[in-house]
N, C-alpha and C positions, 0 to 999 in steps of 0.2 A: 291579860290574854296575850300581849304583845310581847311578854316577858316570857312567856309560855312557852310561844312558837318560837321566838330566838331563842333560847336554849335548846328547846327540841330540836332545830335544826346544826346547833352546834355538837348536841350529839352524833347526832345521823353524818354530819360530814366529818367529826372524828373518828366514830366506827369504820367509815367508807374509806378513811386514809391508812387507818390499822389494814384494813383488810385488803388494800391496795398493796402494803407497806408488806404484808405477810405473802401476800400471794407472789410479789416478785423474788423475796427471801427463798419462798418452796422453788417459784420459776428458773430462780440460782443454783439454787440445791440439784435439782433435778436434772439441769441441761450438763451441770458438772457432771453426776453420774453418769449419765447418758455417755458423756465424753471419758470415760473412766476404761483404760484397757487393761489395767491388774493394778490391785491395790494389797499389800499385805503391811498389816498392822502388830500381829506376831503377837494374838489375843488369846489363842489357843496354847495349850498346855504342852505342844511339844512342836516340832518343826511342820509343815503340812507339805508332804513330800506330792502334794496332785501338782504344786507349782516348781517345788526345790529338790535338788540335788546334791547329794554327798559328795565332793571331789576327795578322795582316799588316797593316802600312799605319799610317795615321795618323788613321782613321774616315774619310778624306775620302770621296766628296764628302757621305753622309747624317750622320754625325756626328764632324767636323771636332775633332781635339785632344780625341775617345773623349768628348764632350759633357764636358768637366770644363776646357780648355784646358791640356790637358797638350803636355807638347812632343817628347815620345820618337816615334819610327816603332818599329815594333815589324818585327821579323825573325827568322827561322828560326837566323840565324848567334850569337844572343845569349841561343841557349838550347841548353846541351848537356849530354853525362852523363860525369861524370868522379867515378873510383873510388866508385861506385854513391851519387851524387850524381846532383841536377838542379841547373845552375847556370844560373840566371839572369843573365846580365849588363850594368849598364850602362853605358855608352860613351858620350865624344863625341869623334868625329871632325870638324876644324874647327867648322863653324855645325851640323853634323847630331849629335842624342840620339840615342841606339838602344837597344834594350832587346828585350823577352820576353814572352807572354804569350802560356798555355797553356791550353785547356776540355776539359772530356769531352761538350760539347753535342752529343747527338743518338749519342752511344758509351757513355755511360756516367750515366745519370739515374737517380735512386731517390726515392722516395718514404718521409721519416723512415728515420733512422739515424744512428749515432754518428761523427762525422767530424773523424780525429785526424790532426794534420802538426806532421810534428819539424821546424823549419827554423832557421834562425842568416838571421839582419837583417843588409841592409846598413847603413854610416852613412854619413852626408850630409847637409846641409842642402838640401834640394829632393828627397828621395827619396821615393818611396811605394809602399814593396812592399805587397801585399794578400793575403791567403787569404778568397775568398768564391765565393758560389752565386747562381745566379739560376734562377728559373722557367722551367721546359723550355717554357711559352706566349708567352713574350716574343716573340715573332716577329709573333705575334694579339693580346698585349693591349697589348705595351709595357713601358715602365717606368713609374711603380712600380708597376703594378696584377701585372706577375708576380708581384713579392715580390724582395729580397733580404736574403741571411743572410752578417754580414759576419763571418765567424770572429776574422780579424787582419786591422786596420792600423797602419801605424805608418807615421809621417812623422820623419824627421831632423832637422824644424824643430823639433821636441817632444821632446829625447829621454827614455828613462825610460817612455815613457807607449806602451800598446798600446789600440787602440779595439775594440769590438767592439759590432757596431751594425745594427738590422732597420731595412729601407726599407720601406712599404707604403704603399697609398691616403691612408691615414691620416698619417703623417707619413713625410719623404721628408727627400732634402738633410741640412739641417742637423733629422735624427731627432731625437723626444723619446725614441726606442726605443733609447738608447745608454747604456754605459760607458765611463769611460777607467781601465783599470786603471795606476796606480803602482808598477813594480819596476827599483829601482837597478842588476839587474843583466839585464836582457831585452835588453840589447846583448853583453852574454859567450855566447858559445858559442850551444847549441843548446839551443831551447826546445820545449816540445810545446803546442801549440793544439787545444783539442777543441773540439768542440759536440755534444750529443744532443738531437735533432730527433725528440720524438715529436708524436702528436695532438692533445696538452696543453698542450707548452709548448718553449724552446727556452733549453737552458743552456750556457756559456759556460766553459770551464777555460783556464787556463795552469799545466802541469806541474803538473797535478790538482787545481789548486783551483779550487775555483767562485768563477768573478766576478760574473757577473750571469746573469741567469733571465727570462725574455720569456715572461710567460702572460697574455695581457689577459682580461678576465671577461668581456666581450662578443668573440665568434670567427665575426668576417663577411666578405665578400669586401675592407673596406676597411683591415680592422685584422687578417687572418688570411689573406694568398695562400700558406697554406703546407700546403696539405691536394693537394698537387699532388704530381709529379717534380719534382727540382731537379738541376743540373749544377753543377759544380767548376770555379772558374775560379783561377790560380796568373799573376800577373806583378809586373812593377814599372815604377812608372809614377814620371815625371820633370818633376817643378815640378806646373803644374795649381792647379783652385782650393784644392784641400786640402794636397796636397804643396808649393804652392811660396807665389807664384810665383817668388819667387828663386833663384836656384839655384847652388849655389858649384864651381864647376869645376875649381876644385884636388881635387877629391874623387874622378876618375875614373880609370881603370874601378873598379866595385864590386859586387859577390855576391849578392844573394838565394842561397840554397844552399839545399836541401828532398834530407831524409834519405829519408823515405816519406810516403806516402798512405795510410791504410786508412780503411775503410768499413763499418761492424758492423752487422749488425739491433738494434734495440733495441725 
């Protein structure tokens, strides 16, 4: 009988620890979501334009080679979703670049939050994929007075090396607001790129680790556009002052690839 009831209560307190054990697992799940401010996973069979944007053309005629004298035309056909991938792709056809580039301007803007993208780089010499934001004002102040927060760049001419880099009043172009982080293998596979964006300060991960941290001790409109909404911009851009200008054409077509987008309260 005494055999009975010890096991029966070693039941009852393992069921009780499962169900402890499960309820904080859901309690997890849950408050994540709760904290969840746009998540695209890129499961659907073609782009979901309620969140994203086309960026078309070549800037012309107001900013002619996207103000950087890049050389790709950017088109709808060079961005698509395959086995719950976004692939970016670029191409040249004879004399003409082509490529990608995607916003959630005026769909999907927040103000501070943690913003993480699993993506795998193309290579090349002349490429320049990006992961960055700009100021939902940009239309009324311009650049750089929006502000920009450059998650991930990475150029082909460099390789090994990821930039992560704030544009502001204060310094622009060639920012004193930068890092370049150094890893041997940020051309293998798939990487994850964070930043969390609070009121304080603005830090910087690759596959969890902090790279760099942007908190200036004076925070005014020339050295802080970031007390705003910001929007997500995703392309890759071809030669340019930073990407190129050379560019080796044995190289093409080539992948930008993006797993997911997510977007956290923080």
């Amino acid at each position: 009988m005494r055999t009975f009831i010890a096991l029966t209560l070693v039941i009852l307190i393992s069921f009780s620890c499962k169900n402890e054990e499960n309820s904080i697992e859901s309690t997890t799940e849950e408050l994540e979501k709760s904290n969840i401010i746009f998540e695209e996973n890129f499961n659907e069979d073609s782009l979901n334009e309620t969140y994203w944007n086309y960026e078309l053309g070549d800037g012309c005629p107001n900013l002619c080679g996207w103000g950087n004298n890049e050389r790709q035309i950017y088109s709808k056909e060079n961005a698509t979703i395959k086995n719950g991938y976004l692939v970016i792709k670029a191409t040249k056809d004879a004399f003409v670049y082509k490529s990608a580039k995607l916003t959630t301007k005026q769909k999907v803007e927040f103000k501070y939050g943690s913003v993480e993208v699993r993506a795998k780089l193309p290579l090349g010499h002349g490429l320049w994929p990006a992961i960055w934001m700009l100021g939902n004002d940009i239309d009324t102040k311009g650049w750089p007075a929006c502000g920009e927060i450059d998650i991930m760049e990475y150029v082909g001419k460099a390789p090994n090396k990821v930039h992560t880099t704030l544009h502001t009043p204060d310094s622009f172009g060639q920012s004193k607001n930068t890092k370049i982080t150094v890893d041997e293998n940020i051309e293998k596979g798939f990487h994850v790129y964070k930043t969390n964006w609070s009121k304080d300060k603005i830090e910087f991960f690759i596959d969890s680790k902090l790279v760099y941290t942007f908190n200036p001790e004076i925070k005014n409109d020339t050295t802080w556009p970031y007390n705003k909404p910001f929007y997500i911009i995703l392309n890759l851009a071809i030669g340019g002052d930073f990407g190129g200008p050379e560019v080796d054409d044995s190289i093409f077509p080539q992948e930008f690839i993006i797993d997911y987008v997510k977007v956290l309260k923080i």
